[in-house]
C-alpha positions, 0 to 999 in steps of 0.5 A: 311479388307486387309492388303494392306489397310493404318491403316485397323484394323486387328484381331491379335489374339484375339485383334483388331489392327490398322496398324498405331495406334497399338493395340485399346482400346475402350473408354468404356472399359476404363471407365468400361461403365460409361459415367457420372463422379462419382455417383455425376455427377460431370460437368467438364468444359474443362478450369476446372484446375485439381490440384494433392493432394499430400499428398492423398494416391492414389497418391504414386502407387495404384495398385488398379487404372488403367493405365489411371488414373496413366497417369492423376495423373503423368500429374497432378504431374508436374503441374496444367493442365485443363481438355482439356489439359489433354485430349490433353497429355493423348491422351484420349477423354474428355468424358473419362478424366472427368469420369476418373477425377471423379474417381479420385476426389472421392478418394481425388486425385486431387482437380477440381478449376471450372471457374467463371460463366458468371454471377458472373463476374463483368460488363464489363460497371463497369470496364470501369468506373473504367479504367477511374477512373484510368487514370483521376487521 
């Protein structure tokens, strides 16, 4: 690829760069190869709110995580975020958040508050009958 090319990856030395993002990291090298969040599997839904543990250990400079796992442990230290919003400020692929988020659930970093299934919802037809309840009275 030439030089002459907008955003054509180049070889600087024995990194691939791109002219117009910078150097690149591949998604699996950031992941270590997994694909799958944890040896549990946990499913991270992209509207799952992702919570910081503050009183976990990890949460104070572990050395022993790697630097994504710090930026979604810092996105986390300012408020509540879901998955897909952490995806988003991170920069990151939701496939790499939730094994990244994985890590760091079973290290009692954060806490995962899953959304409600379709199915343990209320009727809509129930809350219309209560809706009408409301304004006859």
């Amino acid at each position: 690829m030439t030089e002459d090319m907008p955003g054509a990856l180049q070889q600087e030395g024995s990194q691939w760069y791109d002219n117009e993002a910078g150097p690149l990291v591949r998604p699996y090298a950031m992941t270590g190869g997994r694909t799958k969040p944890g040896p549990t599997g946990v499913r991270f839904d992209l509207i799952a709110l992702v919570t910081l543990d503050t009183g976990a250990p990890c949460v104070d400079d572990d050395t022993s995580l790697g630097p994504e796992h710090r930026t979604l442990i810092e996105l986390c230290r300012i408020e509540t975020q879901s998955v897909a919003e952490l995806s988003a400020d991170a920069d990151l692929p939701v496939g790499v958040v939730r094994v990244l988020l994985g890590d760091l659930l079973e290290l009692g970093c954060v806490t995962v508050s899953r959304p409600v299934p379709p199915a343990q919802l209320p009727d809509e037809r129930i809350l219309r009958e209560v809706i009408d309840g409301l304004r006859a009275l």
